[in-house]
mmCIF file of the N, C-alpha and C atoms, coordinates in Angstrom:
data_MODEL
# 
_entry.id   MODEL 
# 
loop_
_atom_site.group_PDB 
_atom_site.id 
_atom_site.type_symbol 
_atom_site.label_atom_id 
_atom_site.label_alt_id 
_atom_site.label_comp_id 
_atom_site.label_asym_id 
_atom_site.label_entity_id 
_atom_site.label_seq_id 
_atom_site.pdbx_PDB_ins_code 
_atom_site.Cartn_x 
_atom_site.Cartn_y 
_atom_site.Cartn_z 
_atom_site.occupancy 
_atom_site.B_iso_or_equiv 
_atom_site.pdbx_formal_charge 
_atom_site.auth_seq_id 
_atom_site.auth_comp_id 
_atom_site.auth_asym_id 
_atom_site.auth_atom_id 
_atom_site.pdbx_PDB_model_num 
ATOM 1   N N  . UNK A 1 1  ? 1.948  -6.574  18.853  1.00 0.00 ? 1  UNK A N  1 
ATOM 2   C CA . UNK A 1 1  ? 2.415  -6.444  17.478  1.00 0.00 ? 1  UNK A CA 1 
ATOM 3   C C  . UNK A 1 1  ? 1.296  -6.865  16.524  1.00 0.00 ? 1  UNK A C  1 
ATOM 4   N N  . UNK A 1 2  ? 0.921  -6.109  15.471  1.00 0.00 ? 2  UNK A N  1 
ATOM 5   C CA . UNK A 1 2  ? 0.064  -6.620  14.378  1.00 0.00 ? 2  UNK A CA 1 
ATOM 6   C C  . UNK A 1 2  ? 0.352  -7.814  13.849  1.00 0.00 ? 2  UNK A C  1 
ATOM 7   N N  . UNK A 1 3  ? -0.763 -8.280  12.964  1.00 0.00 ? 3  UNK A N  1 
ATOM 8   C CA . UNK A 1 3  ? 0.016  -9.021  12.289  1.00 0.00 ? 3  UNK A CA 1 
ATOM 9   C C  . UNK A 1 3  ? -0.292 -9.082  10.542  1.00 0.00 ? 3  UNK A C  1 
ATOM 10  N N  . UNK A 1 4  ? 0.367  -9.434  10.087  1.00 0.00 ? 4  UNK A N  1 
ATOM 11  C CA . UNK A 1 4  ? 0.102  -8.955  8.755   1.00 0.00 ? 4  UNK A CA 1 
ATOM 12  C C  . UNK A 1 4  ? -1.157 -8.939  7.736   1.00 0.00 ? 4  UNK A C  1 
ATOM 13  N N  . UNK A 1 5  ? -1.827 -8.273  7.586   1.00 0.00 ? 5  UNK A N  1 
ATOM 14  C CA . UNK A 1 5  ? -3.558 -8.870  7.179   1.00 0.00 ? 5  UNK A CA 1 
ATOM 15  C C  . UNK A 1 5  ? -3.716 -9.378  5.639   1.00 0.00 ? 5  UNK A C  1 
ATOM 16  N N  . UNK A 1 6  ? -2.163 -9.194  4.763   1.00 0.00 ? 6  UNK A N  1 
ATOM 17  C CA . UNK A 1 6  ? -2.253 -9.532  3.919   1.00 0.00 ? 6  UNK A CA 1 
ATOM 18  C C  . UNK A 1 6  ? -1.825 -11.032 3.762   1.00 0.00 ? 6  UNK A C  1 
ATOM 19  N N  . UNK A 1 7  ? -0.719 -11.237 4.487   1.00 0.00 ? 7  UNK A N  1 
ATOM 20  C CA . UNK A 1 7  ? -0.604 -12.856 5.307   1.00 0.00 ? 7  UNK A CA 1 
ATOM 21  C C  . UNK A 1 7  ? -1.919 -13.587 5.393   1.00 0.00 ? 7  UNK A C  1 
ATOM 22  N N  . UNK A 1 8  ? -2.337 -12.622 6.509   1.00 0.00 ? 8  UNK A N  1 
ATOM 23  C CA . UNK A 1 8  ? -3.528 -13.667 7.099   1.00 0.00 ? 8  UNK A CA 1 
ATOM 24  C C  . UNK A 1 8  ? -4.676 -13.881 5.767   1.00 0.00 ? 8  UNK A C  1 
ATOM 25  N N  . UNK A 1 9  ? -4.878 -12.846 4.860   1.00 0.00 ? 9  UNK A N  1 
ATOM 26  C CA . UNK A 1 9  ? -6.022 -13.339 3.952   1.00 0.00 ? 9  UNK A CA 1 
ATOM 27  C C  . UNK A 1 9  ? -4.886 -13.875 2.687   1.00 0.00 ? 9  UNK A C  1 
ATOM 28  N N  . UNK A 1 10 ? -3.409 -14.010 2.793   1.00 0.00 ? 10 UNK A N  1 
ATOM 29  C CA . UNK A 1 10 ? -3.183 -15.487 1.912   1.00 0.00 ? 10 UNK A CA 1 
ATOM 30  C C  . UNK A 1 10 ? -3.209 -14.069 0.343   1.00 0.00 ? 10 UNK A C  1 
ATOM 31  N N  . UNK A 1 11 ? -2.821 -13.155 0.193   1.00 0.00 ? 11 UNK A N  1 
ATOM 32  C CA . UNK A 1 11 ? -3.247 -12.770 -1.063  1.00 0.00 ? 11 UNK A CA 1 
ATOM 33  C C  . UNK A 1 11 ? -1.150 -12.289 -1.637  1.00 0.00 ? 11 UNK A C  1 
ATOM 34  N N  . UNK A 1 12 ? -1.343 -13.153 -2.281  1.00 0.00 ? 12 UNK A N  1 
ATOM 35  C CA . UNK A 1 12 ? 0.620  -12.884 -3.612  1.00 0.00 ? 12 UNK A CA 1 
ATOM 36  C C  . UNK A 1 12 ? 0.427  -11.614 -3.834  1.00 0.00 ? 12 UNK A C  1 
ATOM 37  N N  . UNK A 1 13 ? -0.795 -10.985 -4.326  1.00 0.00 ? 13 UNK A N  1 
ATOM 38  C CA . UNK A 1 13 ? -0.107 -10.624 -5.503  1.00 0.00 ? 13 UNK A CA 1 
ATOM 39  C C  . UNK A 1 13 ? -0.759 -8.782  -4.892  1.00 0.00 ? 13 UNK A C  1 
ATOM 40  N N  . UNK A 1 14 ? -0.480 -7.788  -5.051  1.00 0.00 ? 14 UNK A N  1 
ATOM 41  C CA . UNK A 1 14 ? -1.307 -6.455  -5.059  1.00 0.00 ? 14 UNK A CA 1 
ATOM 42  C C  . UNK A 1 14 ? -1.327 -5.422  -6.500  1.00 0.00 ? 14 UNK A C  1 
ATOM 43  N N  . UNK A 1 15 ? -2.572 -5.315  -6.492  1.00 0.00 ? 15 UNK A N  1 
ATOM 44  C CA . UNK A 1 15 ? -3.109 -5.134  -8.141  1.00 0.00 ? 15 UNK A CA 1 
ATOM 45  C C  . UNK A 1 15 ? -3.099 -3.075  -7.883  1.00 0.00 ? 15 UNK A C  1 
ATOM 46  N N  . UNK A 1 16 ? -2.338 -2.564  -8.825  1.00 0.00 ? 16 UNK A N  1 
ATOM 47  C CA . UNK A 1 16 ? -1.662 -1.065  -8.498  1.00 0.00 ? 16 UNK A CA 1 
ATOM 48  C C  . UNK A 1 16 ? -3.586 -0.536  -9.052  1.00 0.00 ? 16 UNK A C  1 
ATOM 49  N N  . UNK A 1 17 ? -4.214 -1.339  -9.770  1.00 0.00 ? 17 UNK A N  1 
ATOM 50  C CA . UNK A 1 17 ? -5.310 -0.439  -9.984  1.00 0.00 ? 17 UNK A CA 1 
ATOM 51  C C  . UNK A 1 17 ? -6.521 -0.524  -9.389  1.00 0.00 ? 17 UNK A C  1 
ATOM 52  N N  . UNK A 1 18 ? -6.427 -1.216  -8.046  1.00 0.00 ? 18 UNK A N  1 
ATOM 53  C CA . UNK A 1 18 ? -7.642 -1.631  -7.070  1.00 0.00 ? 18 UNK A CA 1 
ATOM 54  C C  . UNK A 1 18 ? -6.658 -0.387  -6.184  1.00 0.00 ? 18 UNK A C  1 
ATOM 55  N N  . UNK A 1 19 ? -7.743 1.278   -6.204  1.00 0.00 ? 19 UNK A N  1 
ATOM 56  C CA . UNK A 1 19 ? -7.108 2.240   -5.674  1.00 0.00 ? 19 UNK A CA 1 
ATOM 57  C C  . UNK A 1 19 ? -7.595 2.286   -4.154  1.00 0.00 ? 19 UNK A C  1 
ATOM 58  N N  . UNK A 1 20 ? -9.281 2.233   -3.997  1.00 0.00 ? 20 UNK A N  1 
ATOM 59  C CA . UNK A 1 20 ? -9.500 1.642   -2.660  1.00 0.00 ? 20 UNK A CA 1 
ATOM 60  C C  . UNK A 1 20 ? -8.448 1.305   -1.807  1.00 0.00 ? 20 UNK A C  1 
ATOM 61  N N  . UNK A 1 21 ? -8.066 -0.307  -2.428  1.00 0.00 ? 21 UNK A N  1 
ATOM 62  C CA . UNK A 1 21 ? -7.127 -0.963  -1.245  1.00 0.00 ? 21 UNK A CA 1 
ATOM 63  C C  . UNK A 1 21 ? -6.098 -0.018  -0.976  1.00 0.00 ? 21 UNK A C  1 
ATOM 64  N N  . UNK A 1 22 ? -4.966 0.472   -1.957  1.00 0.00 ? 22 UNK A N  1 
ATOM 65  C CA . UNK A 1 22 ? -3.836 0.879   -1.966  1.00 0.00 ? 22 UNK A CA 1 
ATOM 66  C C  . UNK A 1 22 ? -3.958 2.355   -0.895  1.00 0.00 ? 22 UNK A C  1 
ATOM 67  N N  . UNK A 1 23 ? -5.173 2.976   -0.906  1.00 0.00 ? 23 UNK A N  1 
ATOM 68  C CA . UNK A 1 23 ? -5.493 4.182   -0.129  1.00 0.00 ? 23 UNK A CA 1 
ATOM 69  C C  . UNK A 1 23 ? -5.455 3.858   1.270   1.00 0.00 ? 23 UNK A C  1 
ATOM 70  N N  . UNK A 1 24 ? -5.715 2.492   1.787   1.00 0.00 ? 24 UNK A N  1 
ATOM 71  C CA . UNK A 1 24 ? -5.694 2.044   3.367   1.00 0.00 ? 24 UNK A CA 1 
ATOM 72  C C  . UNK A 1 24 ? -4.232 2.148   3.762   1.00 0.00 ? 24 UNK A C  1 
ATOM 73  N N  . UNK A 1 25 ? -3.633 2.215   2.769   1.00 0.00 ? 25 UNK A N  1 
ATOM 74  C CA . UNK A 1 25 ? -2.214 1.944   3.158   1.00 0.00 ? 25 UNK A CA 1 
ATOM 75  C C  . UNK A 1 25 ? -1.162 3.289   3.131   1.00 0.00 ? 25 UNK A C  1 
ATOM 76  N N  . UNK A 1 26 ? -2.099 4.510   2.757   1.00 0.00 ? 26 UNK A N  1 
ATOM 77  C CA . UNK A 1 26 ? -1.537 5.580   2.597   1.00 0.00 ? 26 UNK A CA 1 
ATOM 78  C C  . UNK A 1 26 ? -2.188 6.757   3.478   1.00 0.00 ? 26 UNK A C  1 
ATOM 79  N N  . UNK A 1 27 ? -1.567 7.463   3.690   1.00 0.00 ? 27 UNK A N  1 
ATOM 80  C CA . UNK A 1 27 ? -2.095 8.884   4.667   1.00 0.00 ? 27 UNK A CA 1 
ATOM 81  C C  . UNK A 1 27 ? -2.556 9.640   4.189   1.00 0.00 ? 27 UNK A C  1 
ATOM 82  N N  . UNK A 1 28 ? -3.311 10.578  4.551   1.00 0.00 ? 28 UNK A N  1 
ATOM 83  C CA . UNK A 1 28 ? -4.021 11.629  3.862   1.00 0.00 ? 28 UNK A CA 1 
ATOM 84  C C  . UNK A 1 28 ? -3.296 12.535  3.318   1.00 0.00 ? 28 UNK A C  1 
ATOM 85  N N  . UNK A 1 29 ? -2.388 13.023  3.548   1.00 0.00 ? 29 UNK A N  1 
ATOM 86  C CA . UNK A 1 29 ? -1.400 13.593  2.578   1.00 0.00 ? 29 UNK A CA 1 
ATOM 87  C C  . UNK A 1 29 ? -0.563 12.294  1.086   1.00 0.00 ? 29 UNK A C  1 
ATOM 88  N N  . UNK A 1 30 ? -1.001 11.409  0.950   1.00 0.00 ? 30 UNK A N  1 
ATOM 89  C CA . UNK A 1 30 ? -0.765 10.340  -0.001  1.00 0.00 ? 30 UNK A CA 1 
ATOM 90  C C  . UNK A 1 30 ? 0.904  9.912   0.319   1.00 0.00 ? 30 UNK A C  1 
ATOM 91  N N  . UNK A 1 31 ? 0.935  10.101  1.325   1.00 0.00 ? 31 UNK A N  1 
ATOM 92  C CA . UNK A 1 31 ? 2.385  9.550   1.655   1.00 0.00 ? 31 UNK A CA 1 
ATOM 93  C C  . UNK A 1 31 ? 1.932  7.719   1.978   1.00 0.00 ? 31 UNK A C  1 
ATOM 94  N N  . UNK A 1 32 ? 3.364  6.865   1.932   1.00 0.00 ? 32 UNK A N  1 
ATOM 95  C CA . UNK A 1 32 ? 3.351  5.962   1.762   1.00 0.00 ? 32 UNK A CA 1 
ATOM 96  C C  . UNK A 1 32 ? 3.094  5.561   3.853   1.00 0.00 ? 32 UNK A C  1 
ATOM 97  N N  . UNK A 1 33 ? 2.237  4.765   4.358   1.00 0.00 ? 33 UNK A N  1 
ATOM 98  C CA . UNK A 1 33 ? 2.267  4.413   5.377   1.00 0.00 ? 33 UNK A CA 1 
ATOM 99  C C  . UNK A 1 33 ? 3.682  3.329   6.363   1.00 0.00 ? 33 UNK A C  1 
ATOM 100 N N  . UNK A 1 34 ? 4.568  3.646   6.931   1.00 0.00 ? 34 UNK A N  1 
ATOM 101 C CA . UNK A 1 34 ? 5.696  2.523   7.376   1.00 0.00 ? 34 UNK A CA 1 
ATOM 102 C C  . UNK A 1 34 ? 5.092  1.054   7.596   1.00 0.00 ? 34 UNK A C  1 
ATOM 103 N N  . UNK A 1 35 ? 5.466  0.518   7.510   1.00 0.00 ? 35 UNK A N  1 
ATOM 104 C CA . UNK A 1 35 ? 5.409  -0.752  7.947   1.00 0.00 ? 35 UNK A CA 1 
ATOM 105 C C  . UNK A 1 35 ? 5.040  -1.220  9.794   1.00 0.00 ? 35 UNK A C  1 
ATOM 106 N N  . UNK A 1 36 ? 5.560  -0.285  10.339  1.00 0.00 ? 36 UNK A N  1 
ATOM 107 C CA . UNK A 1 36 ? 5.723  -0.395  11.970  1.00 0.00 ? 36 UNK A CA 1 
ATOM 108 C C  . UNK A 1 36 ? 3.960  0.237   12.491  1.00 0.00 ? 36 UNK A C  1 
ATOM 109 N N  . UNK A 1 37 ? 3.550  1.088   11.266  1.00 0.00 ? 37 UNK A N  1 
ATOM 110 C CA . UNK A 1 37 ? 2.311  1.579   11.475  1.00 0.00 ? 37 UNK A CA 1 
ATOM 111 C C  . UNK A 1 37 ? 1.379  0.589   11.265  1.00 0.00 ? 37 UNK A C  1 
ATOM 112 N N  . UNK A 1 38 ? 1.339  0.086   9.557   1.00 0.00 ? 38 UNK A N  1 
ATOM 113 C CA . UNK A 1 38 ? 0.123  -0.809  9.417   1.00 0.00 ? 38 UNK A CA 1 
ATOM 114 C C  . UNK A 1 38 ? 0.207  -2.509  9.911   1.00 0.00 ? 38 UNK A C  1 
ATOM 115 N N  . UNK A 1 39 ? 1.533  -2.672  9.997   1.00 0.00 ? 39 UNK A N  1 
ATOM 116 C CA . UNK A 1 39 ? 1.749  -3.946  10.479  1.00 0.00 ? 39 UNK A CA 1 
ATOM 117 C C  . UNK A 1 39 ? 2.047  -5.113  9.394   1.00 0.00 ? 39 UNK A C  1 
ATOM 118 N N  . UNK A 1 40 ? 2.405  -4.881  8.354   1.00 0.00 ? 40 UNK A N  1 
ATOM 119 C CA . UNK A 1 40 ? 2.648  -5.401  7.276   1.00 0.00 ? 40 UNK A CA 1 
ATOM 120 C C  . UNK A 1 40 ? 4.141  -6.341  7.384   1.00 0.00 ? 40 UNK A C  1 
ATOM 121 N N  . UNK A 1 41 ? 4.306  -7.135  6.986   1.00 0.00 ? 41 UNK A N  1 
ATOM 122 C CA . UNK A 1 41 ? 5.664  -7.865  6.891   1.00 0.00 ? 41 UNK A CA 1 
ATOM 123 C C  . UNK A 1 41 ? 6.429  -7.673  5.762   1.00 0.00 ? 41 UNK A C  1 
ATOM 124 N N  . UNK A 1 42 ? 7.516  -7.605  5.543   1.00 0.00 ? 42 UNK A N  1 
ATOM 125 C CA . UNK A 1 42 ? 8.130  -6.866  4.655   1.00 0.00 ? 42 UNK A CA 1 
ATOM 126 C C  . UNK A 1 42 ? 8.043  -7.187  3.428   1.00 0.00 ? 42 UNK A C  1 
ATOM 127 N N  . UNK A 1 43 ? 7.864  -8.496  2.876   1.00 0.00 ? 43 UNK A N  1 
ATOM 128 C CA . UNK A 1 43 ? 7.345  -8.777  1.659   1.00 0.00 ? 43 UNK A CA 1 
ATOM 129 C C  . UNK A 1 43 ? 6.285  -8.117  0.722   1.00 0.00 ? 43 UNK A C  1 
ATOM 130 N N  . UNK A 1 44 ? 5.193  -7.938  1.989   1.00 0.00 ? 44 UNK A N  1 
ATOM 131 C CA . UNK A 1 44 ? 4.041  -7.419  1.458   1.00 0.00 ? 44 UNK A CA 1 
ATOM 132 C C  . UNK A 1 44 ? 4.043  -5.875  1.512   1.00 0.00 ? 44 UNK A C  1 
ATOM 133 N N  . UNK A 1 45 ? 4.579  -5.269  2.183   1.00 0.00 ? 45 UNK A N  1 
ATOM 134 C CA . UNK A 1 45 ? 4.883  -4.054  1.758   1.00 0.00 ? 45 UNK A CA 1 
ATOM 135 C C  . UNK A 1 45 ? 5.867  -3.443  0.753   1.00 0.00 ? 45 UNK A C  1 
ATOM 136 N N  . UNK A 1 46 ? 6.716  -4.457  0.635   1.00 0.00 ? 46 UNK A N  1 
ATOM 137 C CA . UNK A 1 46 ? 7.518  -3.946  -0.946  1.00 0.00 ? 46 UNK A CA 1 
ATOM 138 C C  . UNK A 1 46 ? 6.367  -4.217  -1.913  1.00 0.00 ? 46 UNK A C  1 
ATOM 139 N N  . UNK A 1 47 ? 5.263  -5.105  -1.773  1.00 0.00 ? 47 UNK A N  1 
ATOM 140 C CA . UNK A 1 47 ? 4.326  -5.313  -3.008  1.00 0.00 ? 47 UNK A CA 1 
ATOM 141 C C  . UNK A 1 47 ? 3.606  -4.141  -2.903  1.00 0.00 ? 47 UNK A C  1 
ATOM 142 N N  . UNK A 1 48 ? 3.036  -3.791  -1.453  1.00 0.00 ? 48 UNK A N  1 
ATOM 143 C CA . UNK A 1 48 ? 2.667  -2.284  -1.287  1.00 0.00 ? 48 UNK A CA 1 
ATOM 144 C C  . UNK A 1 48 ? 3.265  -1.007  -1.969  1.00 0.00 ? 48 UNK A C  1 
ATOM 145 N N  . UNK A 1 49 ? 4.310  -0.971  -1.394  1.00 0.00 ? 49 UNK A N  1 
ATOM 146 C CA . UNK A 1 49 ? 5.003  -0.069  -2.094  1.00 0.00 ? 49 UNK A CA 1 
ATOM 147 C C  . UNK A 1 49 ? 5.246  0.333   -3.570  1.00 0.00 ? 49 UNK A C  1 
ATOM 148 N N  . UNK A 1 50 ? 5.036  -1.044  -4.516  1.00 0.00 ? 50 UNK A N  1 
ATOM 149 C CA . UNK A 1 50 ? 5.833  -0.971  -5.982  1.00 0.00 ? 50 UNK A CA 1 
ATOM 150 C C  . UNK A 1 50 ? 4.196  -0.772  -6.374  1.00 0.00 ? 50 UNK A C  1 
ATOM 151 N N  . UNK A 1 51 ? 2.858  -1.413  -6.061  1.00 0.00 ? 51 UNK A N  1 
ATOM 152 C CA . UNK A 1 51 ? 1.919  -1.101  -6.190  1.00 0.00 ? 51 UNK A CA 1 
ATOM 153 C C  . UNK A 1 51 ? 1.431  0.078   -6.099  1.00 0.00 ? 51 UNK A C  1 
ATOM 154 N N  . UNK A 1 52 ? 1.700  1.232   -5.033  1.00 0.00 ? 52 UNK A N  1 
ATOM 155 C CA . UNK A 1 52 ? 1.589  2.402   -4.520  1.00 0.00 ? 52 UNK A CA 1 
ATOM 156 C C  . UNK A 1 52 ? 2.283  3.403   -5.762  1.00 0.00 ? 52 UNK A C  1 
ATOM 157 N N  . UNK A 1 53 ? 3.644  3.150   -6.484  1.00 0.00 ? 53 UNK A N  1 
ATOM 158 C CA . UNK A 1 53 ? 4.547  3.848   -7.386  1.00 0.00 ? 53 UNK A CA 1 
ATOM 159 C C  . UNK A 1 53 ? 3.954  3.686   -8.766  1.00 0.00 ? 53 UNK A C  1 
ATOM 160 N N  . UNK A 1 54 ? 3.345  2.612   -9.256  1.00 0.00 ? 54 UNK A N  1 
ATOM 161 C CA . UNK A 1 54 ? 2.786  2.182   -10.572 1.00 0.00 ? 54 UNK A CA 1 
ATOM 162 C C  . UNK A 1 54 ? 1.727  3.004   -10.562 1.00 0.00 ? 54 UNK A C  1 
ATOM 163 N N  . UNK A 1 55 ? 0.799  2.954   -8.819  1.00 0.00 ? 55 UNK A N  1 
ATOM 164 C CA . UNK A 1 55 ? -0.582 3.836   -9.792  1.00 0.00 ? 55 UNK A CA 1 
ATOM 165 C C  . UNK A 1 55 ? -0.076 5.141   -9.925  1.00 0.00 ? 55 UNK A C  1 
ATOM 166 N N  . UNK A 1 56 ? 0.735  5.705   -9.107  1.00 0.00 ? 56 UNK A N  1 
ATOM 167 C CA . UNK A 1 56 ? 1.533  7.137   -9.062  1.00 0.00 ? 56 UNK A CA 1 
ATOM 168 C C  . UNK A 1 56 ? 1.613  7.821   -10.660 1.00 0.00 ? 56 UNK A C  1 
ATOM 169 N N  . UNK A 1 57 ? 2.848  6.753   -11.039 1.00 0.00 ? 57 UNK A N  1 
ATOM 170 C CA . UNK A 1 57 ? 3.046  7.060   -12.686 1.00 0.00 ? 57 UNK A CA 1 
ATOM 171 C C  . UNK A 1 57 ? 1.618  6.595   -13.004 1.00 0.00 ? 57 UNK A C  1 
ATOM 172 N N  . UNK A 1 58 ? 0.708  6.001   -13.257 1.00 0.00 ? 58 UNK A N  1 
ATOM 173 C CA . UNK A 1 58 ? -0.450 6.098   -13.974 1.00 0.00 ? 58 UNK A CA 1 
ATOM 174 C C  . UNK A 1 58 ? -1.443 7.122   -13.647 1.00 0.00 ? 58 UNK A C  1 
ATOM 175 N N  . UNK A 1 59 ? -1.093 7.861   -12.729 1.00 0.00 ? 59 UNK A N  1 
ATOM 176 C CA . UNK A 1 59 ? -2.324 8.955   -11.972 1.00 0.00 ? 59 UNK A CA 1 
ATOM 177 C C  . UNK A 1 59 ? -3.240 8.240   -11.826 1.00 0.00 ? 59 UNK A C  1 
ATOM 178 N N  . UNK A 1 60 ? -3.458 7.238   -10.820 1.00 0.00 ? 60 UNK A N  1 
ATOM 179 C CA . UNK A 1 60 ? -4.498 6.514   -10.245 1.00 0.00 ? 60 UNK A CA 1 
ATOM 180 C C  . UNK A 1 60 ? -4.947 7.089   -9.080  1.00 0.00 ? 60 UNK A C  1 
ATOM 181 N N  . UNK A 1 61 ? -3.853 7.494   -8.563  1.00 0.00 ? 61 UNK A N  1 
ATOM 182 C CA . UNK A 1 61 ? -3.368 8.024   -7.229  1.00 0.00 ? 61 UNK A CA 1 
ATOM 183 C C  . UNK A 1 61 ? -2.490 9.152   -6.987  1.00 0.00 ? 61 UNK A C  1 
ATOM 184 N N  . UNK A 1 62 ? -2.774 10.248  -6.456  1.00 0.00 ? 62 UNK A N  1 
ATOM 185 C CA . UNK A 1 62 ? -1.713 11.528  -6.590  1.00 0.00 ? 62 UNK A CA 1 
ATOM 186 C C  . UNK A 1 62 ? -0.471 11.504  -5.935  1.00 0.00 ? 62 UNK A C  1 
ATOM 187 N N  . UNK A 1 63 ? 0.727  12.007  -6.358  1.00 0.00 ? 63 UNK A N  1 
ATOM 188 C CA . UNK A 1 63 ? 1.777  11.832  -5.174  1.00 0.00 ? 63 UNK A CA 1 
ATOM 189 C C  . UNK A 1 63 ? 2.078  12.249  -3.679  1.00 0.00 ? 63 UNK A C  1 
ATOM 190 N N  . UNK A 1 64 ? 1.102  13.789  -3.949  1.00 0.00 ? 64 UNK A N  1 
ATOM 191 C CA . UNK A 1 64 ? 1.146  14.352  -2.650  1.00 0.00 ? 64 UNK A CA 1 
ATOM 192 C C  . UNK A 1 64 ? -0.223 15.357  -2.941  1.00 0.00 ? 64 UNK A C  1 
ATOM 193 N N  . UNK A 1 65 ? -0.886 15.218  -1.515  1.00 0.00 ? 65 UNK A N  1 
ATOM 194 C CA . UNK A 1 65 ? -2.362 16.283  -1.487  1.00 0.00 ? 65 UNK A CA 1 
ATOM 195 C C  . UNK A 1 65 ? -1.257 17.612  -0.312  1.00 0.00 ? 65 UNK A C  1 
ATOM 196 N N  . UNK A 1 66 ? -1.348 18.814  -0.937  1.00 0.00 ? 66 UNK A N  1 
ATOM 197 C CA . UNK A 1 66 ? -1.011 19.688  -0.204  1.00 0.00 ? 66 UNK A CA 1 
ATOM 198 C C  . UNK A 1 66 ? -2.205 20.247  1.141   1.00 0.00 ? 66 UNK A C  1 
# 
């Protein structure tokens, strides 16, 4: 089992406009990655997630690459 890498580096908070990071966590079609894939604990992937939706509405990040 993974273990959570956002745990392990200790980080609260995920910033929707550091697009880099938020892209590790998404597939090449810009779909959102599960949890069971990257190994995330559920806290930190709802921060994933609401982070992932903010840059969405800001076009930081596209919703879907066809």
């Amino acid at each position: 089992m993974k273990k959570c890498q956002l745990c392990v580096k200790k980080i609260d908070f995920v910033d929707y406009k550091d697009v880099n990071f938020l892209k590790e966590y998404m597939n090449d079609k810009g779909k959102i990655l599960p949890k069971r894939i990257n190994g995330n604990c559920a806290k930190h992937q709802r921060f994933i997630k609401d982070a992932i939706k903010r840059a969405r509405q800001m076009a930081l990040v596209p919703f879907t690459k066809d």
